[in-house]
C-alpha positions as CSV (number, residue, x, y, z in Angstrom):
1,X,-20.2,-30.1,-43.7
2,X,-20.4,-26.5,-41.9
3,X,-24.2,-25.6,-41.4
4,X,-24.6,-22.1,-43.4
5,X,-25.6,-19.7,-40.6
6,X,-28.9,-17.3,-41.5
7,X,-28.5,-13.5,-40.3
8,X,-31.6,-11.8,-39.7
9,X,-30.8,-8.9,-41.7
10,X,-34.1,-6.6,-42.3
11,X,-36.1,-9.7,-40.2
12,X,-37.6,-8.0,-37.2
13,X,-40.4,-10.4,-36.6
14,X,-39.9,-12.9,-33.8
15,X,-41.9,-15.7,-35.1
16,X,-40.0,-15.6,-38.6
17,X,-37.0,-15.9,-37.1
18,X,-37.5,-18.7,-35.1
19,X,-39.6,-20.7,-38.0
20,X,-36.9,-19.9,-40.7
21,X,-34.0,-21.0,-38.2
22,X,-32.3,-17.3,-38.5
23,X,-29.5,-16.7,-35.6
24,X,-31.3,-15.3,-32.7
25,X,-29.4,-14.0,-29.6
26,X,-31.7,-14.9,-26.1
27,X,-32.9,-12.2,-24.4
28,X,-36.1,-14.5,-23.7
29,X,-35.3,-14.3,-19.7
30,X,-34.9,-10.7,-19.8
31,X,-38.4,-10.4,-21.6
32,X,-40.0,-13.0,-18.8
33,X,-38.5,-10.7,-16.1
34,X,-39.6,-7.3,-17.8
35,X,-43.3,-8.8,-18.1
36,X,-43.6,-9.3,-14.6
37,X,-42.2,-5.8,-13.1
38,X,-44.4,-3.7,-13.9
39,X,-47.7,-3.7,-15.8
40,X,-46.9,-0.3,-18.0
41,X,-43.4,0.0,-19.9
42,X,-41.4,2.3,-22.2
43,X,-38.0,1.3,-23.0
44,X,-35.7,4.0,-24.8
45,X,-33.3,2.9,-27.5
46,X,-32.0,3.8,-30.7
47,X,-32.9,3.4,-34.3
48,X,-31.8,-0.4,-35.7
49,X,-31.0,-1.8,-32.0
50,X,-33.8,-4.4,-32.2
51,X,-36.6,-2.7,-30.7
52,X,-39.1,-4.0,-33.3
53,X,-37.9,-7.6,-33.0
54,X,-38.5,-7.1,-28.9
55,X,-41.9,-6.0,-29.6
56,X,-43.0,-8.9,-31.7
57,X,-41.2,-11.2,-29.2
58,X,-43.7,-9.7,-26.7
59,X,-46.9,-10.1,-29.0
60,X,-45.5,-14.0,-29.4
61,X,-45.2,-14.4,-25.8
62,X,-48.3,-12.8,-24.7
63,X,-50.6,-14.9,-27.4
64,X,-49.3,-18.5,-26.0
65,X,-46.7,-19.1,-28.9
66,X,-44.9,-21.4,-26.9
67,X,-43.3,-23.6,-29.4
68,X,-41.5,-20.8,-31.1
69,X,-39.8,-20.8,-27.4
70,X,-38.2,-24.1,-27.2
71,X,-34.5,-24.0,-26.6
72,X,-34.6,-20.1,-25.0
73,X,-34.2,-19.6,-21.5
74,X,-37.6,-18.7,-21.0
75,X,-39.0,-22.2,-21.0
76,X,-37.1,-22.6,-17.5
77,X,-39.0,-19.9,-16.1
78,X,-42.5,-19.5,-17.6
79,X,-45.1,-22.3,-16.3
80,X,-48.7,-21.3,-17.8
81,X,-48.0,-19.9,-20.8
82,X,-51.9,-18.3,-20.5
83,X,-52.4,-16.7,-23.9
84,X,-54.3,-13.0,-24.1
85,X,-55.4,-10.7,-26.7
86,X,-52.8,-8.4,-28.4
87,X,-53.0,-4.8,-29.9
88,X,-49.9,-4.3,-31.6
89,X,-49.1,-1.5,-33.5
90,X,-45.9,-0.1,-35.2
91,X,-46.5,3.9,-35.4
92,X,-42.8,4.3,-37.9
93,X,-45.8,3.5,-40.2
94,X,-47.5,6.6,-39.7
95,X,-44.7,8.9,-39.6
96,X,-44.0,12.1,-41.8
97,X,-47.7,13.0,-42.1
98,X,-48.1,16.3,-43.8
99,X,-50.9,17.7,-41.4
100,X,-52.7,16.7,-37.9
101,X,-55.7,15.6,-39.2
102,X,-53.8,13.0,-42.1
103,X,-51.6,11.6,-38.9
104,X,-55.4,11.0,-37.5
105,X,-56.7,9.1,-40.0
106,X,-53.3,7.1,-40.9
107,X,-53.8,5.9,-37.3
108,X,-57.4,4.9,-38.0
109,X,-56.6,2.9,-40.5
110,X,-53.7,1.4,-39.1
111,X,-55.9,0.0,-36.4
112,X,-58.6,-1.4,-39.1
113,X,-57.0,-5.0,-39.2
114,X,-57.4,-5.4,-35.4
115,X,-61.1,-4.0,-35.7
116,X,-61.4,-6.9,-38.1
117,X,-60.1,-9.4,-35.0
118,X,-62.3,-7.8,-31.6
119,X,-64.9,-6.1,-34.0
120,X,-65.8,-2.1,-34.5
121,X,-68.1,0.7,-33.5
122,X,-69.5,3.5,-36.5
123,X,-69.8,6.0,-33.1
124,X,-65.9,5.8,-32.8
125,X,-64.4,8.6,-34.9
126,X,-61.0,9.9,-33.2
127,X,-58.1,7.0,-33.2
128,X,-58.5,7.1,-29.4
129,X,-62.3,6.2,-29.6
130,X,-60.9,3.0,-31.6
131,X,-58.1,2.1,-29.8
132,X,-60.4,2.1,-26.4
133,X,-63.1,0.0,-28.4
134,X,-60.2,-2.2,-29.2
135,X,-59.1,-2.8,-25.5
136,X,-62.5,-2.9,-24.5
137,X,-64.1,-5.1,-27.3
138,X,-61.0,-7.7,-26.9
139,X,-61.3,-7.7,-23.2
140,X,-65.1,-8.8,-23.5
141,X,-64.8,-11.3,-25.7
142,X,-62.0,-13.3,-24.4
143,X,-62.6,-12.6,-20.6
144,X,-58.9,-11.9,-20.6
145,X,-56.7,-8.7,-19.8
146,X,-55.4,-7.1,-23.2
147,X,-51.5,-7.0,-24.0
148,X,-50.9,-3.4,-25.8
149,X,-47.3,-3.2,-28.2
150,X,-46.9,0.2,-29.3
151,X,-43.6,0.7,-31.5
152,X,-41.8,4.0,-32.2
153,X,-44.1,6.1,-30.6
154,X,-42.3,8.9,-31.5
155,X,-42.2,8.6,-35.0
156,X,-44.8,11.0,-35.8
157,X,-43.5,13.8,-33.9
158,X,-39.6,13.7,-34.8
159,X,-39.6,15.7,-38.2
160,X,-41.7,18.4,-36.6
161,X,-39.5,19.1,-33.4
162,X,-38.6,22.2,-35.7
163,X,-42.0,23.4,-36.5
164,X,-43.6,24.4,-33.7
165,X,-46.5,25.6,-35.3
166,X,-47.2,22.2,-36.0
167,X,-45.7,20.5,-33.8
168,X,-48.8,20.9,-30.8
169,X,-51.4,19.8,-33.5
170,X,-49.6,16.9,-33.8
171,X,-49.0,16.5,-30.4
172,X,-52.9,16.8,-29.5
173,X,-53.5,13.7,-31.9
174,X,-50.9,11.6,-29.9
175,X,-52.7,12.7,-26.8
176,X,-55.6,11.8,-27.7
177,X,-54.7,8.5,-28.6
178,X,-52.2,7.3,-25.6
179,X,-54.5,8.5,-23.5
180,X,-56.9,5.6,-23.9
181,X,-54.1,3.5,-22.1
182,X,-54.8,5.2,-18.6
183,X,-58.7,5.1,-19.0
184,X,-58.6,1.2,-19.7
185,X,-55.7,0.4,-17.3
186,X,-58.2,-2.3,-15.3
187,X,-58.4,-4.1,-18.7
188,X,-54.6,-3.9,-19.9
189,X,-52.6,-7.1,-18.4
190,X,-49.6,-5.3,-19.8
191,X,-48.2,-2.4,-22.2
192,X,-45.1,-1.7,-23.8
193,X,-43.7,1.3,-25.4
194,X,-40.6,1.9,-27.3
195,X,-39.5,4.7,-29.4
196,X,-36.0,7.1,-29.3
197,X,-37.2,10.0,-27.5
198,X,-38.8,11.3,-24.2
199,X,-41.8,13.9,-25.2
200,X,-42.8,15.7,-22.1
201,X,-46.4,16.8,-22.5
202,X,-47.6,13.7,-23.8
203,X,-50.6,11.9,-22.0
204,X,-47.6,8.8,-22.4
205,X,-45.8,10.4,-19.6
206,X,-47.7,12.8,-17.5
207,X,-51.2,10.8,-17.6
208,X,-50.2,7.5,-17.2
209,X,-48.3,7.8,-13.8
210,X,-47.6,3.8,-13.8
211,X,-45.7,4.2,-16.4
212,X,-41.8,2.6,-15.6
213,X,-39.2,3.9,-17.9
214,X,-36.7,1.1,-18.0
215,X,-34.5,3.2,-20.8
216,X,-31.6,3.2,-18.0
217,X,-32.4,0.4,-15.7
218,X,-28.7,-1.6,-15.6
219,X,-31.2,-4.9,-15.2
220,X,-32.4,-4.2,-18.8
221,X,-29.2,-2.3,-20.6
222,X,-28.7,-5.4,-22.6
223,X,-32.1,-5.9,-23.4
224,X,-31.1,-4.6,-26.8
225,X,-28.2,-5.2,-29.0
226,X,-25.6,-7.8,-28.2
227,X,-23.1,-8.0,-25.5
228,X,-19.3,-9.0,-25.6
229,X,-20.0,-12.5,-24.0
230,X,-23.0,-12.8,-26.5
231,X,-20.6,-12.1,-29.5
232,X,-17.5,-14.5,-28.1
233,X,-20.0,-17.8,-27.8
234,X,-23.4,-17.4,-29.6
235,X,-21.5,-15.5,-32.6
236,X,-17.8,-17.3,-32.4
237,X,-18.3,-19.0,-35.7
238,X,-18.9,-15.6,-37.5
239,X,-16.2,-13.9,-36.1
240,X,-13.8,-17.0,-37.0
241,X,-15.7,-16.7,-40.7
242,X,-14.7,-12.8,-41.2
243,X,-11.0,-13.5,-39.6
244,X,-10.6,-15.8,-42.8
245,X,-12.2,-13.5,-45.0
246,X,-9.8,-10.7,-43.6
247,X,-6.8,-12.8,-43.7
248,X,-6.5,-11.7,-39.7
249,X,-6.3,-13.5,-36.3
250,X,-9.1,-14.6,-34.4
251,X,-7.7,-11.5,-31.7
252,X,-7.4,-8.7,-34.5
253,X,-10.9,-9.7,-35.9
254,X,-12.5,-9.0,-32.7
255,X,-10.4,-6.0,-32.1
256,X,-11.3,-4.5,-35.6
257,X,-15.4,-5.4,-34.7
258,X,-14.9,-3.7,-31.2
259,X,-14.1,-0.5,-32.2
260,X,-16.5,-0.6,-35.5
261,X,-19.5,-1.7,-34.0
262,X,-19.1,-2.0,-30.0
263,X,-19.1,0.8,-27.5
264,X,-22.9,1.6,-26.3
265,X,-23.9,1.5,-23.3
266,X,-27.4,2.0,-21.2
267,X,-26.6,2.7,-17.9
268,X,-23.8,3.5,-15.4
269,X,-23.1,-0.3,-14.8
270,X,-24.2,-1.2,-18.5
271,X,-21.7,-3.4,-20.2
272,X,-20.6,-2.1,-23.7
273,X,-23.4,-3.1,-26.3
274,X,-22.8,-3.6,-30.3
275,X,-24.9,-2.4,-32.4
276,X,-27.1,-5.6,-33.7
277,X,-27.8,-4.4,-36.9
278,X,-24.7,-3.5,-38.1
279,X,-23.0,-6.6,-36.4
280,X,-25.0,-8.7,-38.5
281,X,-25.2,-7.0,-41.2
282,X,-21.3,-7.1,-41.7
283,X,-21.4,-10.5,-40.8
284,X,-23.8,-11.1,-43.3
285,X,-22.0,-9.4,-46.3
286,X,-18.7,-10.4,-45.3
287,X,-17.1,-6.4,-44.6
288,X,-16.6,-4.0,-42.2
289,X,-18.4,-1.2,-43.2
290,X,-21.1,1.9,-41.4
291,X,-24.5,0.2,-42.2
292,X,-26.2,2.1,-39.4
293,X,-25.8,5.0,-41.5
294,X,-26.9,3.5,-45.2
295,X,-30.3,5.9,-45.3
296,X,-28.0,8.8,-43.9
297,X,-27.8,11.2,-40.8
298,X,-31.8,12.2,-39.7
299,X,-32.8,15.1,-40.7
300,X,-34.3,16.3,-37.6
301,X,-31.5,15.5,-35.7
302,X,-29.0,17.7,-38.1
303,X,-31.9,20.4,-37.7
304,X,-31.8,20.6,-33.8
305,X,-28.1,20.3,-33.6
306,X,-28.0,23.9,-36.2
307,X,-30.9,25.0,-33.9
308,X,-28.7,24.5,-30.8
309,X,-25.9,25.5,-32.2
310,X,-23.7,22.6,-31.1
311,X,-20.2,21.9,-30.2
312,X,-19.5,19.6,-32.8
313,X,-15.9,19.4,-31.7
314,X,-17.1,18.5,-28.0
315,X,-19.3,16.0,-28.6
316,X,-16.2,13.0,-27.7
317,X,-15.7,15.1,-24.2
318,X,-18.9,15.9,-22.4
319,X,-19.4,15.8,-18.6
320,X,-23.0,16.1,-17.4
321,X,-25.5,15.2,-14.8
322,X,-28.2,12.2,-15.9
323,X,-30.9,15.4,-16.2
324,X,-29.0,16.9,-18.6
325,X,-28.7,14.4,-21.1
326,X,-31.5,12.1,-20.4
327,X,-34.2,15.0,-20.6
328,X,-37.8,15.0,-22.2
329,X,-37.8,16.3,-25.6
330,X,-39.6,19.1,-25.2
331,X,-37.4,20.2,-22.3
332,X,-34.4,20.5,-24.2
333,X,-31.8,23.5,-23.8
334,X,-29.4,21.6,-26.0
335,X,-29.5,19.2,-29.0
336,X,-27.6,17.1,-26.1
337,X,-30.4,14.6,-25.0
338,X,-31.3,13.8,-28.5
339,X,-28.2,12.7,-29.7
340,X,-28.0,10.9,-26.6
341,X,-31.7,9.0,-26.8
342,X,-30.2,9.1,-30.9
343,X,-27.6,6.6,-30.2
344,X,-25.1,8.9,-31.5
345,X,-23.3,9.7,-28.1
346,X,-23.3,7.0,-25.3
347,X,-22.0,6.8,-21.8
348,X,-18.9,6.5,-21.4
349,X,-18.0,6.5,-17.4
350,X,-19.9,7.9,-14.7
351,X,-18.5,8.8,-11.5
352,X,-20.8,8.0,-8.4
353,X,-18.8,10.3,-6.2
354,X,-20.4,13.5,-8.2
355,X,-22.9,11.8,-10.0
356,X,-21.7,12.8,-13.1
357,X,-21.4,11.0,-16.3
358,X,-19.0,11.3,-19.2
359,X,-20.1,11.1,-22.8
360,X,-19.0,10.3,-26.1
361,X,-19.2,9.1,-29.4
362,X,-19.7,5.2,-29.4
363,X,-17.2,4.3,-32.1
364,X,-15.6,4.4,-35.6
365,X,-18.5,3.6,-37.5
366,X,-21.0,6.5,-35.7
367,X,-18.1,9.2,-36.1
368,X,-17.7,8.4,-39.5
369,X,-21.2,8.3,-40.4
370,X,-22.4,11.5,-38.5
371,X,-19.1,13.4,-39.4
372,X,-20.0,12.9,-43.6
373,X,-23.8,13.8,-42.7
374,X,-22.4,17.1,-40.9
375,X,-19.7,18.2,-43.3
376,X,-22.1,19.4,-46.4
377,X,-24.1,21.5,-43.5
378,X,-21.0,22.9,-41.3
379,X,-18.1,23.0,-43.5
380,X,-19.6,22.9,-47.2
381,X,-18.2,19.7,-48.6
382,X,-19.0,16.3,-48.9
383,X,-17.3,13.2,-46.8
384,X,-16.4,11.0,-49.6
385,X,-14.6,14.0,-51.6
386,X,-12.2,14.2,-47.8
387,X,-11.8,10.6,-47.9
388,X,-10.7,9.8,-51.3
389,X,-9.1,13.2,-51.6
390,X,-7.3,14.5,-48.6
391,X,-7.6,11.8,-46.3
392,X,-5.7,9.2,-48.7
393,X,-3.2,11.5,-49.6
394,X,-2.2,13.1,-46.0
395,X,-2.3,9.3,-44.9
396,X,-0.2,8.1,-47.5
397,X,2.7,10.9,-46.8
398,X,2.1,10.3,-43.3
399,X,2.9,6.7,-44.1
400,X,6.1,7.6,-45.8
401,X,7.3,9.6,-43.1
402,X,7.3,12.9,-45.1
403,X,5.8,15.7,-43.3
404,X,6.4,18.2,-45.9
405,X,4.5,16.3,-48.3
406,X,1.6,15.4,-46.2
407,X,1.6,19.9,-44.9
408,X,1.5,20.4,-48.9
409,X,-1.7,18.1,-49.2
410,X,-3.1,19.4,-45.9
411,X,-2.3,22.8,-47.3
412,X,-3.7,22.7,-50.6
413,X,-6.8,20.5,-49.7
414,X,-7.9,23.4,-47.4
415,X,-7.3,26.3,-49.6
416,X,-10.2,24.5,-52.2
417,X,-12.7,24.3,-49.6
418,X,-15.7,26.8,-50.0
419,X,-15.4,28.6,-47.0
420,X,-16.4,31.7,-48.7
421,X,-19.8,30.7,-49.2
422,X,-22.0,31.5,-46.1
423,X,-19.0,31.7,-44.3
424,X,-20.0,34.8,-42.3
425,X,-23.1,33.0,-40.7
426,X,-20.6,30.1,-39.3
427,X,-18.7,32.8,-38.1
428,X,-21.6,34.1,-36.0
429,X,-22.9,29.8,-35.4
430,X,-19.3,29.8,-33.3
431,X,-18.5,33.2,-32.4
432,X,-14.8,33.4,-34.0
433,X,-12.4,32.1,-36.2
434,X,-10.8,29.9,-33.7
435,X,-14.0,28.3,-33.1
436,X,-14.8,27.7,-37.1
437,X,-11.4,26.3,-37.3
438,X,-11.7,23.8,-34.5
439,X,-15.7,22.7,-36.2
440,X,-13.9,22.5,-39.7
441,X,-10.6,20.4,-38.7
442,X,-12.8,18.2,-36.2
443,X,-15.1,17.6,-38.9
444,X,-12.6,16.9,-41.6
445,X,-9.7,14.9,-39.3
446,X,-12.7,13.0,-38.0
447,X,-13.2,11.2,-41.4
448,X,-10.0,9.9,-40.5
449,X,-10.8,8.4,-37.8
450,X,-9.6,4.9,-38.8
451,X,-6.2,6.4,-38.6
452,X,-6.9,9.4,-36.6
453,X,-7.9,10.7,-33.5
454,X,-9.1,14.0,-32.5
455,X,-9.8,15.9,-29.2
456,X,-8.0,13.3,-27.5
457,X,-7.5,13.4,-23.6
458,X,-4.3,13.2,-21.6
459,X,-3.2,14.7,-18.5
460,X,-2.4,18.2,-19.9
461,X,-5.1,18.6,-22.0
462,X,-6.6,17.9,-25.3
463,X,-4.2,16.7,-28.1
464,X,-6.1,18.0,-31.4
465,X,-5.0,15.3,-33.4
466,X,-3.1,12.0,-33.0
467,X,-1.8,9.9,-36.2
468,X,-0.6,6.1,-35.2
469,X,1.5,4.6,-37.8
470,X,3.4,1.3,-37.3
471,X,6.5,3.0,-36.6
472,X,5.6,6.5,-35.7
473,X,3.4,8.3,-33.0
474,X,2.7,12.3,-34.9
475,X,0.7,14.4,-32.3
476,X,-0.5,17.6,-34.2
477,X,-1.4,20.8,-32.5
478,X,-3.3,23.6,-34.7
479,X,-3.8,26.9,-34.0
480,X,-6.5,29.2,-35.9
481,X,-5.1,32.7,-33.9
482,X,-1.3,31.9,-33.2
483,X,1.9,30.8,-34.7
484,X,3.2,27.4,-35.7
485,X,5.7,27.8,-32.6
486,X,3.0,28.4,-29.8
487,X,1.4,25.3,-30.9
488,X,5.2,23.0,-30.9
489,X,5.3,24.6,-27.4
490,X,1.7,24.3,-26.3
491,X,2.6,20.9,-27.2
492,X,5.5,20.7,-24.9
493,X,4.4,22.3,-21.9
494,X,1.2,20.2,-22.1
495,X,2.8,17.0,-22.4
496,X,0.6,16.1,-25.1
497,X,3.2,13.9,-26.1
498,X,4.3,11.8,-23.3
499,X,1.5,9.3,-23.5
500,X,3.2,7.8,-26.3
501,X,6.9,8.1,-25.3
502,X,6.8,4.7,-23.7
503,X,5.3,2.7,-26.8
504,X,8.3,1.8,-28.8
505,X,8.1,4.2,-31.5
506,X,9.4,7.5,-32.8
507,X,7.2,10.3,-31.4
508,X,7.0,13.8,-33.9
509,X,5.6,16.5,-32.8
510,X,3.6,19.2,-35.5
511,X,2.6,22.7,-34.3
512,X,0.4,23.9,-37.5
513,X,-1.0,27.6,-37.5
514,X,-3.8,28.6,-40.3
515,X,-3.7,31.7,-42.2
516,X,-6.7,34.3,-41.6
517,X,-6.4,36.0,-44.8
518,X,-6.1,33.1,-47.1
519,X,-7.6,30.1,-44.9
520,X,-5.6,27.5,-45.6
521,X,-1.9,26.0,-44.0
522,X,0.3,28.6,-42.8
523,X,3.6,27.5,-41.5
524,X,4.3,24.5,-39.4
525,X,7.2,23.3,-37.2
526,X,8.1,19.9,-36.2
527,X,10.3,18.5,-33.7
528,X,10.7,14.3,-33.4
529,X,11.9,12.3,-30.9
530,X,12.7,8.5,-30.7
């Protein structure tokens, strides 16, 4: 009888997991290896890639839990298994405070249960006085060094990186608080930090000058999340489970799981990384589906990406040194490093030569997800109204090989979208029609993306939209200031379509121009080829 495999779905707590026999993916000699590197460390990485499971890893190691070890490839490299007082605190629990002085006093209480473990002090008032009474208490009674967890660090801060105003309030009660870890250093045998971002002027990265950021160390850029060899051994039996479910090979389920859920990586050597918590979670429930996104796109992140005024539509084709992208928060001249730090682009390539790295969107289930958070704020509509309406219908025509039909949808799917409405101020966010055009087709072709791709690179160019049916190859050109004929040539002369000459199947071309006075479908011209 098959054993019924646990996922760890909403577990992040090490010792849980290991009591309650949960699948657990090693990283133990990776955690040994960190411990010993460097005595102060902040690792980068973002939301739901098991940064909360690494820190209570840490607080099991560090207290002597050596039983909950057995098995991982730690025991073959720790000896002494000494065990030292923790501080371990997860700061997502403070987050969204409504002024400086409530984030203050959330962080004195959140420290009360470890004052009721080393002891407290009526003279400590600030949440820095307590945490240094902590270190220094725990240090005194156990004769030992102090192991300090701090989780999301950054969770305070992120839905201010608008305000400004109170932003540096907020700000100078972090300070005051990550300060203490510099002051006590002596008395600290080791500290980790984890959170998404990179703030600048915090005491966490100018004060403590120790401090190694292992964010894009290629040692550590599987630290977090699970890695192709990890899912074809430790998670074969899952992947065999869904290929049953799906009625699919072995080969096509790991194909469809790849380009769902695979695709990050960490460093310029880092091999690709899926996205633990969606991996499991789909194993768990039996479907592919965009879990990461199930309490929707951040806020802050939609905020700073208005603020910015980003490319959407070049977010799949970025070329940039590591400064650029991998910049402190507060240094920003671009919503770029956020949605880097975000998890919502990754590295793609990097080329040694130049030192410059290519970026892009990790895969299907991060387009899909940040596309339907962006189209009620760029574009006015909402992602499930494009997939059930125009999306099903264009693919459907597309299917049937009947371009007129699928123009007709195309055409009168655009002419009800409420352009009208504010559509002056995106006029001015991109600067010109063209450029409205190109954020509005992106946005919408994007929530194709399981049978479309956009933006897509070839030797001539940038195809603006490829469809792949079974028997058919349709390469779509669309111009905002132009005629339907300047795109079937632009086509042409670019060569968007050769890529796909030499796969077997009919290749059709589609130049597409859009009307200024009535925004919708103007004319259209194909040409096919087999």
């Amino acid at each position: 009888m098959n054993t019924v495999r646990k996922y760890p779905v909403g577990i992040q707590t090490f010792e849980r997991l290991r009591k309650e026999n949960y699948i657990y993916i090693d990283k133990t000699d990776l955690v040994w290896n960190m411990t010993k590197e460097s005595p102060f460390v902040f690792l980068s990485r973002p939301r739901r890639f098991g940064k909360s499971l690494l820190t209570t890893t840490l607080d099991s190691y560090f207290k002597g839990q050596k039983e909950l070890f057995v098995g991982l490839k730690i025991m073959d490299l720790e000896t002494e298994w000494e065990q030292y007082p923790v501080i371990h605190v997860d700061l997502s629990t403070v987050k969204n405070k409504p002024s400086p002085d409530e984030l203050g006093r959330s962080l004195s209480l959140m420290l009360e249960p470890m004052g009721e473990m080393f002891g407290t002090n009526e003279r400590e008032k600030t949440p820095g006085e307590k945490l240094q009474g902590l270190i220094r208490r725990a240090y005194k009674q156990t004769g030992k060094q102090v192991a300090v967890i701090i989780d999301e660090y950054d969770a305070p801060l992120l839905d201010k990186l608008h305000l400004p105003e109170l932003l540096d309030g907020f700000r100078d009660v972090m300070q005051e608080f990550f300060i203490q870890l510099k002051a006590n250093e002596a008395m600290i045998r080791f500290c980790f930090i984890t959170g998404i971002t990179k703030f600048s002027q915090l005491s966490i990265f100018s004060t403590i000058n120790n401090l190694t950021n292992i964010s894009m160390d290629a040692k550590y850029a599987a630290l977090c999340g699970i890695t192709e060899e990890e899912l074809a051994t430790d998670m074969a039996p899952d992947i065999a489970m869904l290929a049953e479910e799906y009625e699919c090979t072995l080969e096509e389920m790991h194909d469809k799981l790849k380009k769902q859920y695979d695709g990050y990586r960490f460093s310029e050597v880092s091999p690709e990384i899926y996205n633990p918590f969606s991996l499991l979670k789909c194993f768990n429930q039996r479907k592919i589906a965009n879990y990461w996104f199930e309490s929707g796109t951040p806020t802050f992140l939609i905020r700073q990406m208005q603020h910015f005024r980003t490319d959407i539509t070049a977010m799949d084709r970025m070329e940039e040194p590591s400064d650029a992208f991998d910049l402190p928060t507060e240094a920003m001249e671009s919503a770029l490093p956020l949605l880097y730090q975000s998890g919502y682009i990754t590295i793609k390539g990097y080329d040694r030569e130049s030192d410059i790295y290519t970026l892009g969107i990790p895969n299907n289930e991060v387009r899909l997800g940040f596309t339907r958070g962006l189209l009620p704020v760029y574009v006015g509509i909402d992602g499930p109204n494009v997939q059930k309406g125009f999306a099903l219908t264009f693919w459907r025509a597309l299917k049937k090989n009947d371009i007129d039909l699928a123009m007709k949808e195309m055409k009168a799917y655009f002419a009800k979208l409420p352009y009208v409405e504010g559509f002056q101020k995106k006029l001015a966010e991109v600067k010109n029609y063209e450029g409205f055009y190109d954020w509005s087709l992106y946005l919408i072709f994007s929530m194709l993306n399981v049978y479309v791709r956009t933006q897509v690179k070839c030797a001539g160019g940038r195809t603006d939209v490829v469809v792949e049916m079974p028997d058919a190859t349709w390469v779509f050109e669309l111009k905002a200031n132009g005629t339907a004929q300047e795109a079937l040539d632009q086509i042409n002369s670019k060569n968007y379509a050769l890529p796909y000459e030499t796969e077997g199947r009919k290749v059709v071309k589609v130049g597409v121009a859009f009307e200024r006075e009535t925004m919708t479908v103007g004319e259209y011209k194909v040409a096919a080829e087999c």
